[in-house]
N, C-alpha and C positions, 0 to 999 in steps of 0.2 A: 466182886459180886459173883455169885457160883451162878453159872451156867444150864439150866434145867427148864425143855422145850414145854408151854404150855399148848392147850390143845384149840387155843382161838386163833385166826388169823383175821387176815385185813379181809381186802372187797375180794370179787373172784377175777381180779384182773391183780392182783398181789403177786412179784416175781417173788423167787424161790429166795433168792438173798433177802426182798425185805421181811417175806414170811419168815425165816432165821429169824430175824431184828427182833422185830414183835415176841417169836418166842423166848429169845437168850435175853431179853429185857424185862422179863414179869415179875409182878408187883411181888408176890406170893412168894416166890420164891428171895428175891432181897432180903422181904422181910424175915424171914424163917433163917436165911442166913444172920442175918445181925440179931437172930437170938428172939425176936417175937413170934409165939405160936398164933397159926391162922388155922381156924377150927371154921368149915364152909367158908363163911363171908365173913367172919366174925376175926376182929385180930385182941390179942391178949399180949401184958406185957405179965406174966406171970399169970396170976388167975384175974389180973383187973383188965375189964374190959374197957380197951382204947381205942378202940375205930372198927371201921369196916374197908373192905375192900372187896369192890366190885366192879363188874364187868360190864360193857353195853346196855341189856333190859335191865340187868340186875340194879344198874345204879337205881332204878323204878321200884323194881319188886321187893329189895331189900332195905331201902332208903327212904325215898319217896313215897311210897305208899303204906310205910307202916306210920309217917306221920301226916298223912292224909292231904297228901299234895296230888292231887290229879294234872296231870303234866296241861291237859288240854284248857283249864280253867290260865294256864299263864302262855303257853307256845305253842304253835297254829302244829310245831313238828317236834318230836319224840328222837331230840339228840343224844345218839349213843357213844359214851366216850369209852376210847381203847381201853382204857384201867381207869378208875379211880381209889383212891383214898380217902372217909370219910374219919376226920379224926374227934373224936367224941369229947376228946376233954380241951381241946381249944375252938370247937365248933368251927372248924374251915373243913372246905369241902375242895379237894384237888383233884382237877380232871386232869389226865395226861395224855396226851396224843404223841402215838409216835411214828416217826416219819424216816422213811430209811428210802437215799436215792442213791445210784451210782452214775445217774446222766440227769442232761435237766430233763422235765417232763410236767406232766400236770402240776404235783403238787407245789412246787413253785410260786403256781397261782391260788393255791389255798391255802400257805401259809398266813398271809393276812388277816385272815378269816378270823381269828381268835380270840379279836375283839369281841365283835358282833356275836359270837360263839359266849364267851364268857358272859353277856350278857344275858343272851340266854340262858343259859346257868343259874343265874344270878336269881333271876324273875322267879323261880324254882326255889332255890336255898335259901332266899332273904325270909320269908316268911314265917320260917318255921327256926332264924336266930341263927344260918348260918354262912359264913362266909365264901366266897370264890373263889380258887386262884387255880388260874386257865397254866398248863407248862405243856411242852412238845421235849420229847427226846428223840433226837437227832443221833444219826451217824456221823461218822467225819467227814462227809459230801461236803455238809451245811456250813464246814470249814473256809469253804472258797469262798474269794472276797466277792465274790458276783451275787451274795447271799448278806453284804454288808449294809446297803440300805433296810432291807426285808426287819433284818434281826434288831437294827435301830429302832423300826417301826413294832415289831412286836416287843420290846422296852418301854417305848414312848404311849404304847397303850395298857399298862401294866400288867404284863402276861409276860412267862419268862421262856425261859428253852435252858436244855444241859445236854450235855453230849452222853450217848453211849450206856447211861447207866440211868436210874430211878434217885436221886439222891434222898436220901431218907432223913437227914437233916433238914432240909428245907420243908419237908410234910410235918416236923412240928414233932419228930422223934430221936 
């Protein structure tokens, strides 16, 4: 996958490596490497319109609200995922969260969360006919077996993880 920083990063406590992650990881660019054009939010496999790809508000303002989902009428809170992928002709909705560590630290304890997270999600997409599937792209921290239960348990609640990269096969391209 080529290499090309985008201009979002994580929280304001983001070290400089994982801010890297997040940028050498985006969605937009993938895609545009494997040959589909992404025109603003909009992505095209040629001139047919196959999805969307958006960002934190965006998945709201370009998603959400043009099929008149008001986030507050399902979730008490306005969850913004790193990237999504909204793919329009299988109707699933991929949020991807990505996690980049070199020591242990918080997030550790928020990988779990992805459940409850997809669910929310969910309360959101089902509505309006469309599907959820929660994934996390990890660095090769997430490697060590100390991360062997965690990654059981986000399996066992059907939400996935990959390493390193977006994989675009599994978005349903």
């Amino acid at each position: 996958m080529a290499r090309q920083a985008n201009t979002h990063g994580g929280g304001a406590r983001t070290n400089a490596n994982g801010l890297h992650f997040e940028q050498t990881t985006a969605l937009d660019t993938a895609l545009t490497f494997a040959g589909y054009r992404v025109s603003g939010h909009t992505v095209y496999d040629g001139t047919v319109k196959i999805g969307l790809s958006v960002q934190k508000y965006d998945f709201y303002r370009y998603f959400l609200e043009p099929n008149h989902i008001d986030y507050t009428d399902y979730n008490s809170k306005k969850w913004l995922p790193d990237e999504c992928f909204v793919n329009l002709q299988t109707h699933n909705v991929y949020i991807i969260e990505k996690k980049f560590q070199n020591s242990s630290g918080s997030v550790d304890e928020k990988l779990p969360n992805c459940d409850f997270k997809k669910k929310e999600y969910e309360k959101l997409c089902h509505p309006i006919g469309f599907d959820v599937e929660y994934l996390y792209v990890f660095n090769d921290w997430f490697k060590h077996g100390v991360y062997r239960d965690t990654l059981e348990y986000i399996e066992d609640v059907d939400c996935n993880y990959f390493y390193n990269e977006i994989p675009l096969n599994f978005l349903g391209l």
